[in-house]
C-alpha positions as CSV (number, residue, x, y, z in Angstrom):
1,X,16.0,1.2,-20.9
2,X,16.8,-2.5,-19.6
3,X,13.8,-4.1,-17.7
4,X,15.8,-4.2,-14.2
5,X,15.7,-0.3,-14.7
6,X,12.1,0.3,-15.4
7,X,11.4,-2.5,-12.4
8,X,13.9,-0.3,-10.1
9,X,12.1,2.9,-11.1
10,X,8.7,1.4,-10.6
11,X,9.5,0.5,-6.8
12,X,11.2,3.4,-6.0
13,X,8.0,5.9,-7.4
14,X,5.7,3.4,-5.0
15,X,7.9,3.5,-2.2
16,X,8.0,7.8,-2.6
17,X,4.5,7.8,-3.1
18,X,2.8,5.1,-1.3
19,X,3.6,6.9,2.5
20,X,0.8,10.3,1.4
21,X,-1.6,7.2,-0.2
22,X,-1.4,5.1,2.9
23,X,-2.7,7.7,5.3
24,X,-5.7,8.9,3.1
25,X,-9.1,7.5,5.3
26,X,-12.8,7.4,4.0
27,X,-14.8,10.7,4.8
28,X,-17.0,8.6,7.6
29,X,-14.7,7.3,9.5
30,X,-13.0,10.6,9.5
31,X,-15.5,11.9,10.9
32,X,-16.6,8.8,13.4
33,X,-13.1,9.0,14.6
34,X,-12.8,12.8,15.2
35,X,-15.4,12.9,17.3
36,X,-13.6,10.4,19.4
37,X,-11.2,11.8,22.6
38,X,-9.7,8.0,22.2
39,X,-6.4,7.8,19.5
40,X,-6.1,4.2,20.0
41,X,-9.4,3.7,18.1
42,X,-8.7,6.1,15.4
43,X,-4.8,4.1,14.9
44,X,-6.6,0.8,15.1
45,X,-8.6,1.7,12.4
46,X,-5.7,3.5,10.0
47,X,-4.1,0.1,10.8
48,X,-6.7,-2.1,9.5
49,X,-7.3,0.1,6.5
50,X,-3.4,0.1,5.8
51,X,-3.7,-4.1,5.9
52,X,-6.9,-4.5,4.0
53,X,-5.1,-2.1,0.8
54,X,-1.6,-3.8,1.1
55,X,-3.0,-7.8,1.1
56,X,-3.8,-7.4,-2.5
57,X,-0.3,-5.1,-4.1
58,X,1.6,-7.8,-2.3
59,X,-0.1,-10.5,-3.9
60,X,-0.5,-9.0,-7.3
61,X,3.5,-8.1,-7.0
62,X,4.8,-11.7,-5.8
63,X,2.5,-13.1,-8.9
64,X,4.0,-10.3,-11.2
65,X,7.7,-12.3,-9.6
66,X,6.8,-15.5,-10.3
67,X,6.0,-14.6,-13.7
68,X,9.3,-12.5,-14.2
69,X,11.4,-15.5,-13.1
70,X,9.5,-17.9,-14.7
71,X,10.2,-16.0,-18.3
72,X,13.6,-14.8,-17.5
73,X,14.5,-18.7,-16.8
């Protein structure tokens, strides 16, 4: 299997799978939140949590890049 097809297989798992991890929230805020009438609060914060988890994959991927190009030349 060529590396452009592992690379192409990789992305498309994350991009199946990474929708059910994204909306996964930490037991206390779950419960902060759903004791809340307000939904703006409770989006605000799956926001935030969505930003702080996808700051480091898209750093980690774009050095990954940079390291592909780099040994393919």
């Amino acid at each position: 299997m060529s590396t452009k097809k592992i690379i192409l297989t990789f992305l498309v798992v994350s991009a199946l799978l990474g929708p059910s991890v994204l909306e996964a929230q930490c037991a206390m805020c779950r419960a902060a939140l759903e004791s809340e009438a307000d939904n703006s609060q409770a989006e605000g914060i799956n926001n935030g949590i969505v930003y702080l988890m996808a700051i480091p994959y898209i750093l980690v991927g774009g050095v990954f890049y940079l390291v592909y190009r780099k040994i393919k030349g």
